[in-house]
VOGU-3710 file (C-alpha; in Angstrom, 3 decimals, decimal comma):
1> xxxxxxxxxx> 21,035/21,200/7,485  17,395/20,935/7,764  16,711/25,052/7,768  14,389/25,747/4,876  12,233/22,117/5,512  12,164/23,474/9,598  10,397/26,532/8,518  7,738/25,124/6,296  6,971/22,810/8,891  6,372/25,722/11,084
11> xxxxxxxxxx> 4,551/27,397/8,636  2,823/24,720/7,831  1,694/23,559/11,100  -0,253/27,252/11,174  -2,614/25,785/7,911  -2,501/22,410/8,544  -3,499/19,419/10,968  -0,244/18,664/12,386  1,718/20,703/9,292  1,152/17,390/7,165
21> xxxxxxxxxx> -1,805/16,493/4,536  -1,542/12,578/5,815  -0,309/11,608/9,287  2,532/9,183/8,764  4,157/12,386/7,105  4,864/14,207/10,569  7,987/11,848/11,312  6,824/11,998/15,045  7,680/8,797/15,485  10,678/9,396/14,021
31> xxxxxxxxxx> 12,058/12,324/16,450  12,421/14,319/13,477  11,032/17,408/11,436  9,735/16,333/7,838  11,618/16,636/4,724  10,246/18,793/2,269  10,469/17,879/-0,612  11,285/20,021/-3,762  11,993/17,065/-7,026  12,850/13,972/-7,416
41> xxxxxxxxxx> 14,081/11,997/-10,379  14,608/7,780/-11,017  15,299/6,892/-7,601  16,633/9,908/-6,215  14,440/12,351/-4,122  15,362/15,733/-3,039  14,133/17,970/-0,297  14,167/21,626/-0,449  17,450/22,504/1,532  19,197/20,268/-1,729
51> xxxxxxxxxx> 19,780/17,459/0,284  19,760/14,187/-1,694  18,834/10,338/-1,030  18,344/7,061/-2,387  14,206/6,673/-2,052  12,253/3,993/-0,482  9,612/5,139/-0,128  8,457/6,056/-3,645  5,368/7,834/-2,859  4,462/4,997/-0,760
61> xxxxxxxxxx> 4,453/2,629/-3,022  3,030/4,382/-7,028  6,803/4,661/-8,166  7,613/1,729/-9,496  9,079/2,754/-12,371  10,914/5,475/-10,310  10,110/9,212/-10,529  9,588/11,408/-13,582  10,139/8,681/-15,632  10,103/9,955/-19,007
71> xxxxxxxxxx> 7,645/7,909/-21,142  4,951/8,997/-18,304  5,785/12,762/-18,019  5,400/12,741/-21,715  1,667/10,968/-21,629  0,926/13,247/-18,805  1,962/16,631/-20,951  0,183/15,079/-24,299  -2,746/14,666/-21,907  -2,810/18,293/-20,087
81> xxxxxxxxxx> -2,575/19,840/-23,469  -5,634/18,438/-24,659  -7,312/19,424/-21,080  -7,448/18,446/-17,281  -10,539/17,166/-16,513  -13,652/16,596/-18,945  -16,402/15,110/-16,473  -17,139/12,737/-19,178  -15,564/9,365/-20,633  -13,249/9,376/-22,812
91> xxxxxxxxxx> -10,963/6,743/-25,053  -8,048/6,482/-22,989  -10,112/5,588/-19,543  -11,591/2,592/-21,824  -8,276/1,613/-22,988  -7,366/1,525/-19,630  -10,157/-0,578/-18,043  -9,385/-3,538/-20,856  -5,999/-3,220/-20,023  -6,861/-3,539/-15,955
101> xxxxxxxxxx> -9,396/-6,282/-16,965  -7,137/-8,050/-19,119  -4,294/-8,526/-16,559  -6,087/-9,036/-13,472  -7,522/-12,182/-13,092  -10,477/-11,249/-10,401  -12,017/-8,338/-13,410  -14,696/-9,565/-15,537  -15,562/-5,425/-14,928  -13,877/-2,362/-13,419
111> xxxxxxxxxx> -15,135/1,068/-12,498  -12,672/4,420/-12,331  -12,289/6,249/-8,597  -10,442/8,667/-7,173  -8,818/6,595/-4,221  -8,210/3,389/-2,490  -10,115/4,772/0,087  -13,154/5,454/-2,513  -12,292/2,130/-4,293  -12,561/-0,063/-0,674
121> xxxxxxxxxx> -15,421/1,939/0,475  -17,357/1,121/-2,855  -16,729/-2,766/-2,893  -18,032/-3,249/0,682  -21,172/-1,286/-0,202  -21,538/-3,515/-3,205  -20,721/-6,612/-1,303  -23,775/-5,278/1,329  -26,052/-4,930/-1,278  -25,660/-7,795/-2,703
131> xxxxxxxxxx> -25,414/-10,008/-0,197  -28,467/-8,457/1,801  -25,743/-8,619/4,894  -24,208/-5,846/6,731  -21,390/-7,326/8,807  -17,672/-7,518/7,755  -14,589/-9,246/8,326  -11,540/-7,159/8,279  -8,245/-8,464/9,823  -5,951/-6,647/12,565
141> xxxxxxxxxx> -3,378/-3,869/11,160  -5,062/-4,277/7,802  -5,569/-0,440/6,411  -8,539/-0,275/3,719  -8,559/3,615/3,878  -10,272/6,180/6,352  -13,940/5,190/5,530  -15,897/4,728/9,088  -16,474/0,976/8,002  -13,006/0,033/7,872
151> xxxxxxxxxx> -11,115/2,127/10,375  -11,191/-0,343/13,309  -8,291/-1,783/14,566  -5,862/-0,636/11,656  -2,438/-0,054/10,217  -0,643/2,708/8,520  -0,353/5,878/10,175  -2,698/4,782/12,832  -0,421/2,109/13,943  2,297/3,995/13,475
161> xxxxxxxxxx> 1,356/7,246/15,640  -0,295/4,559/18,136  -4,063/5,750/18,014  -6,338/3,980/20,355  -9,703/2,576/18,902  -11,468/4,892/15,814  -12,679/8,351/17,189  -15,228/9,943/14,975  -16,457/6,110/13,825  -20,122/5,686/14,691
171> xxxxxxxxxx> -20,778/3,132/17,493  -23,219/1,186/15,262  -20,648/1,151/12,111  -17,751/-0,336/14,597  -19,936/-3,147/15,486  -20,308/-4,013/12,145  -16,850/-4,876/11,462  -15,195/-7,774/13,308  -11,214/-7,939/12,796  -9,399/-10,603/13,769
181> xxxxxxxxxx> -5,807/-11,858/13,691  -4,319/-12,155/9,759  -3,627/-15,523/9,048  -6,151/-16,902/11,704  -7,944/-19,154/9,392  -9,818/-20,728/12,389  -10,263/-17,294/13,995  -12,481/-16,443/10,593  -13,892/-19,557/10,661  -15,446/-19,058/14,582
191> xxxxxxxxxx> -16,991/-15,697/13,690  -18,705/-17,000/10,572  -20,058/-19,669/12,639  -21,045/-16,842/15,619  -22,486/-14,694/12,878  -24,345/-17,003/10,372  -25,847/-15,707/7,123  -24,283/-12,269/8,506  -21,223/-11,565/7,344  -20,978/-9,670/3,781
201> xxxxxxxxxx> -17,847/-9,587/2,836  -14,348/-10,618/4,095  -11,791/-8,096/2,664  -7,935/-8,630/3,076  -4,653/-7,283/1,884  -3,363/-10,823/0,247  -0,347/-9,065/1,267  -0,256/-7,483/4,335  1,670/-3,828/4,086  0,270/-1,741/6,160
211> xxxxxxxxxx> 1,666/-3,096/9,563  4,812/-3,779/7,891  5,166/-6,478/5,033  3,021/-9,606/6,533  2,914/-12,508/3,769  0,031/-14,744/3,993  0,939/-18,389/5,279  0,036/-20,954/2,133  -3,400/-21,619/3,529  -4,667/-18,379/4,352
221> xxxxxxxxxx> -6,208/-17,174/1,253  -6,968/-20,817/-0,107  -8,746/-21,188/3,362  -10,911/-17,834/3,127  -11,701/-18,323/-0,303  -13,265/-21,719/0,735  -15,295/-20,633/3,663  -16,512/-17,797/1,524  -17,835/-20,072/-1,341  -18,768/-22,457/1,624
231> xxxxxxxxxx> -21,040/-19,442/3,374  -21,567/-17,212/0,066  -19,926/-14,061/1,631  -17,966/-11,852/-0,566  -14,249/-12,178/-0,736  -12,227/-8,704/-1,579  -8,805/-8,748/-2,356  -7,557/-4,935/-1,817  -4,587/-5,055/-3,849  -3,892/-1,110/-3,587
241> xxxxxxxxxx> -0,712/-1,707/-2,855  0,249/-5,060/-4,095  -1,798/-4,523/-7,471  0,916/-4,425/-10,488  3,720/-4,195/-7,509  4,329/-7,710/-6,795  3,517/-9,367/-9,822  1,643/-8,370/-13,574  -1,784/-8,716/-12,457  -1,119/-8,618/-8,788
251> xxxxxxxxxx> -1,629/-10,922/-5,467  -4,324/-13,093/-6,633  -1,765/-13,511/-10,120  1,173/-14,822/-8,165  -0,703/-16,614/-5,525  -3,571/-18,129/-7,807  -6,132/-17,027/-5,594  -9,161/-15,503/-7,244  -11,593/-13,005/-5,313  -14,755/-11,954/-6,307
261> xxxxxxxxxx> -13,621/-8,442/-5,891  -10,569/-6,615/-6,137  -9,708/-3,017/-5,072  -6,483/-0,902/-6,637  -4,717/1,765/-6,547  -0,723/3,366/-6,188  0,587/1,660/-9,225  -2,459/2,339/-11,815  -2,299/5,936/-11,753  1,544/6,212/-12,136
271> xxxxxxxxxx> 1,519/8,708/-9,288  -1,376/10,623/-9,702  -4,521/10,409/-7,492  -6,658/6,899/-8,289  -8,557/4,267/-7,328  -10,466/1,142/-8,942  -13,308/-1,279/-7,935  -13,947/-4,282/-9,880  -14,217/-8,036/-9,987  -17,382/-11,042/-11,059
281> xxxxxxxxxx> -19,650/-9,210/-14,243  -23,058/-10,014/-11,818  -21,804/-8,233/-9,078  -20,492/-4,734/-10,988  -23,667/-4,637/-13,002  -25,423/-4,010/-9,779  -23,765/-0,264/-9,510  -25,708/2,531/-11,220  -26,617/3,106/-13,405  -27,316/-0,299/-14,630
291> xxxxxxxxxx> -28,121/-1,450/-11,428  -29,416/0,158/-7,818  -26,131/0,369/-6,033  -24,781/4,146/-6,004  -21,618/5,643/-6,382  -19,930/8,557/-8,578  -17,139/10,875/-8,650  -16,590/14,231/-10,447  -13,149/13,344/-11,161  -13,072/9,688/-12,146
301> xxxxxxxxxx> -11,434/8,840/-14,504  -9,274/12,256/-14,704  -7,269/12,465/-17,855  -4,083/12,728/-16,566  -4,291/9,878/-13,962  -5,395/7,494/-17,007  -2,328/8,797/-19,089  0,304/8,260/-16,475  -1,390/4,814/-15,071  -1,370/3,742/-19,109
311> xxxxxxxxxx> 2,466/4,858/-19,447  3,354/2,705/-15,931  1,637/-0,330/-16,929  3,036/-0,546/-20,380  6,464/-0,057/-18,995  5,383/-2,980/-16,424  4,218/-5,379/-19,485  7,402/-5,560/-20,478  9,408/-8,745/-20,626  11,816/-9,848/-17,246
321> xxxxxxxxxx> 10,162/-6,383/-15,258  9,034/-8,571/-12,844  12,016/-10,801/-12,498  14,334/-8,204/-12,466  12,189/-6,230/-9,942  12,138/-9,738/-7,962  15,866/-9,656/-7,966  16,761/-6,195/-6,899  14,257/-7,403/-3,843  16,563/-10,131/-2,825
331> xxxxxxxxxx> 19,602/-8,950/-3,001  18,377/-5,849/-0,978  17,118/-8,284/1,849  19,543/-10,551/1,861  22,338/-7,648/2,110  20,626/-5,833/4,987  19,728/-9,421/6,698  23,471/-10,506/6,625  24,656/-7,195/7,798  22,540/-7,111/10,615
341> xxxxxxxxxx> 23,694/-10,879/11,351  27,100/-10,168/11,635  26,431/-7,439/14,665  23,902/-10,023/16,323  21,136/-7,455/16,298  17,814/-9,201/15,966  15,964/-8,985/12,806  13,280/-10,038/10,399  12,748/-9,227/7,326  9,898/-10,161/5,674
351> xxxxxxxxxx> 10,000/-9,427/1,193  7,703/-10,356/-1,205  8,857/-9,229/-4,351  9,814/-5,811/-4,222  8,100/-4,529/-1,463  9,848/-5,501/1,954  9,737/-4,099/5,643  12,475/-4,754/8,351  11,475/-5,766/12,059  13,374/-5,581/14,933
361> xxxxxxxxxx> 12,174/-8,520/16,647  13,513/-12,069/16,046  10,419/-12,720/14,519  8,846/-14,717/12,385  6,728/-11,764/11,858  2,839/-13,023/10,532  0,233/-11,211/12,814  -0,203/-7,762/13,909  0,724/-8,855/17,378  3,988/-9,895/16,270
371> xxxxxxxxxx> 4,935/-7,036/14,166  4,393/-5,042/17,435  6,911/-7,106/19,311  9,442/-5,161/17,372  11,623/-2,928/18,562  10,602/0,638/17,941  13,088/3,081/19,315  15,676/1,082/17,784  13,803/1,440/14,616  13,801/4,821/15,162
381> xxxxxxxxxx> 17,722/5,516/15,551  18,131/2,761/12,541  15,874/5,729/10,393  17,213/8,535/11,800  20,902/7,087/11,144  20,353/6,028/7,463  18,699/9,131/6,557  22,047/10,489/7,549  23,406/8,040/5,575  21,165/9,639/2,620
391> xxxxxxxxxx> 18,843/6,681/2,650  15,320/7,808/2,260  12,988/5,148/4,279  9,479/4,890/5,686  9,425/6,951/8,708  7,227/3,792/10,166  8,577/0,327/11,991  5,191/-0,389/9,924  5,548/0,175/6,555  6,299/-1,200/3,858
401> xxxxxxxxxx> 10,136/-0,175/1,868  9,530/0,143/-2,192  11,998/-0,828/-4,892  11,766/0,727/-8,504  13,343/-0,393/-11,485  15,361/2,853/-11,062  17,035/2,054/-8,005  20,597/0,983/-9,645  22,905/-1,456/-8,608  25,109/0,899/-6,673
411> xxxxxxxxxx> 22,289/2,223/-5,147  21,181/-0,970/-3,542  25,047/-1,643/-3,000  24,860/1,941/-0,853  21,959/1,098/0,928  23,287/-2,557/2,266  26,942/-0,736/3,179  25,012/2,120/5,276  22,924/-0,808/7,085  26,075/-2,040/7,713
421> xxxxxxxxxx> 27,950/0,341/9,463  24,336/1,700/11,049  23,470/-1,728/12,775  27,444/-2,167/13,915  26,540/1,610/15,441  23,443/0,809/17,154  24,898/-2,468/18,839  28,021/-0,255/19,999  25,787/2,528/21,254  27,578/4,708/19,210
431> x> 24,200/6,669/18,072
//
């Protein structure tokens, strides 16, 4: 029963934009009415008619230590008893940056925001100014937040509710930005040469996660951090998603790929609203107010976000996290790939760690055009039958599914029987 989550949704759809506070929350594409939700706890999430299930989607990604953990609900009530909000630095936000600085190895310096969004939009202004360029290179179903400079031709919710172009997005800004295909090495390589001593900044998810999990081939980021050296353009790595989630220290850790800036988010603030810029010493001393390059934020910084980032990341430092976390991703995908095998119902799965998406489409799966060869309305009945399995999943063929370290055995042992019997269900028609 759905009754209590059906009525908020009405209610909410009164108040709200489409009832929801961020698009890929509607479930549209799903067929379905949004779950509400009332707590959650480890890896277990439930919405406000006490329905239970196994989470994968972990607040798209933050989680990763599951939720309510209790070392960070303890930093976050030490830190609301000593206040909120300050609007002014304090120990912990310090403590915090060396830690950031410390572990990634693209920060020489790192500045406190609110957002990925605010974190993305920052580097490209820095990357602008210090250049003396205005064009960028983004890449096809690559999501760097709503700012007008990045909203062409992206992923997340706008793939997923299928939104044509970038309404709202200045002309003059669009033209700006050139994406092209991820992991088109010689597609970046003919617009640097059509656009000489133009382009800015090339900024990428090393990771691809917002058309689905997209890995980069081995000489995609090798390749663009050549040609940027080669061209002195300004290579971002946005790592809000992939930052602390598929390795300590993120993409640019695990793939040895260094860029000169690097943009975070999800996992840093343990849940709570965040964002960081940072990367080479030369360039971040060029933001105010040691240098001429603006940006603030009232709530940068915020106490609480510090406190429950500090919490996750000291969980994360601990030894085996990261093989453990690597583990419970394989044995996830390998699960769900044999059990769709054995019904002949084409799949690829593409994992990186512990972040992994599911497309039906025979694949291989490595550009945006690809990942929309899948199979969406069989997507859809896969979601809408392992949510009544009381499997909690991105409602998107194009997102990215989370593991925590408090998804259990059994849960993951649940998840791949459910896929089971779902897949044998959707090749008998039995749905």
């Amino acid at each position: 029963m759905t009754d209590r989550s059906q009525q908020l949704f009405q209610q909410a759809q009164q108040v709200i934009p489409g009832g929801v506070n961020s698009p890929v929350r509607a479930w549209r594409a799903m067929g379905l009415t949004p779950r509400f939700i009332a707590q959650a706890q480890g890896a277990q999430i439930t919405d406000v008619d006490g329905q239970r299930f196994i989470d994968f989607v972990g607040s798209w990604g933050p989680m990763i230590v599951g939720h309510a953990h209790p070392l960070v609900v303890e930093a976050l009530q030490r830190a609301a008893k000593a206040g909120t909000s300050y609007g002014a630095p304090t120990a912990a936000e310090v403590e915090l940056a060396e830690l950031l600085v410390n572990a990634v190895p693209g920060l020489e310096m790192v500045r406190l925001v609110n957002s990925g969004t605010e974190a993305t939009m920052s580097a490209l202004r820095l990357a602008r100014a210090a250049t003396g360029r205005d064009r960028i290179i983004k890449f096809d179903g690559g999501y760097h937040g709503h700012a007008d400079t990045v909203l062409v031709q992206a992923g997340s919710g706008i793939l997923t509710q299928g939104i044509p172009g970038s309404p709202g997005v200045p002309a003059a800004m669009a033209h700006l930005t050139l994406s092209l295909p991820y992991n088109d090495l010689n597609a970046v390589a003919q617009a640097v040469a059509q656009f000489p001593g133009e382009i800015a900044a090339i900024i990428v998810e090393p990771v691809a996660g917002n058309m689905g999990v997209v890995p980069p081939t081995p000489d995609f980021l090798p390749g663009l951090r050549q040609l940027c050296d080669r061209h002195g353009i300004i290579l971002i790595f946005d790592e809000v998603i992939t930052g602390f989630r598929i390795a300590w220290g993120g993409a640019q850790n695990r793939y040895g790929v260094i860029p000169d800036l690097t943009c975070l988010g999800k996992v840093i603030g343990g849940g709570l609203p965040v964002g960081a810029y940072g990367g080479r010493r030369d360039l971040m001393t060029q933001m105010a107010p040691v240098g001429p390059v603006y940006q603030a934020g009232t709530l940068s910084g915020n106490p609480l976000a510090v406190a429950a980032g500090l919490a996750t990341l000291k969980i994360l430092s601990e030894p085996g996290i990261y093989e453990h976390l690597e583990e419970q991703g394989r044995f996830l995908a390998t699960g769900i790939q044999a059990a769709a095998q054995q019904t002949g119902i084409p799949l690829c799965l593409n994992r990186v760690g512990s972040m992994f998406t599911l497309f039906f489409t025979p694949g291989p799966v490595r550009t945006l055009t690809e990942a929309q060869a899948s199979d969406t309305d069989r997507f859809q009945k896969f979601f809408q039958l392992m949510l009544a399995h009381g499997i909690y999943l991105p409602p998107s063929q194009f997102e990215a599914w989370f593991i925590s370290l408090a998804h259990t055995s059994e849960d993951l042992a649940k998840t791949v029987a459910a896929s089971s019997k779902v897949f044998n269900s959707l090749k008998t028609g039995q749905c």
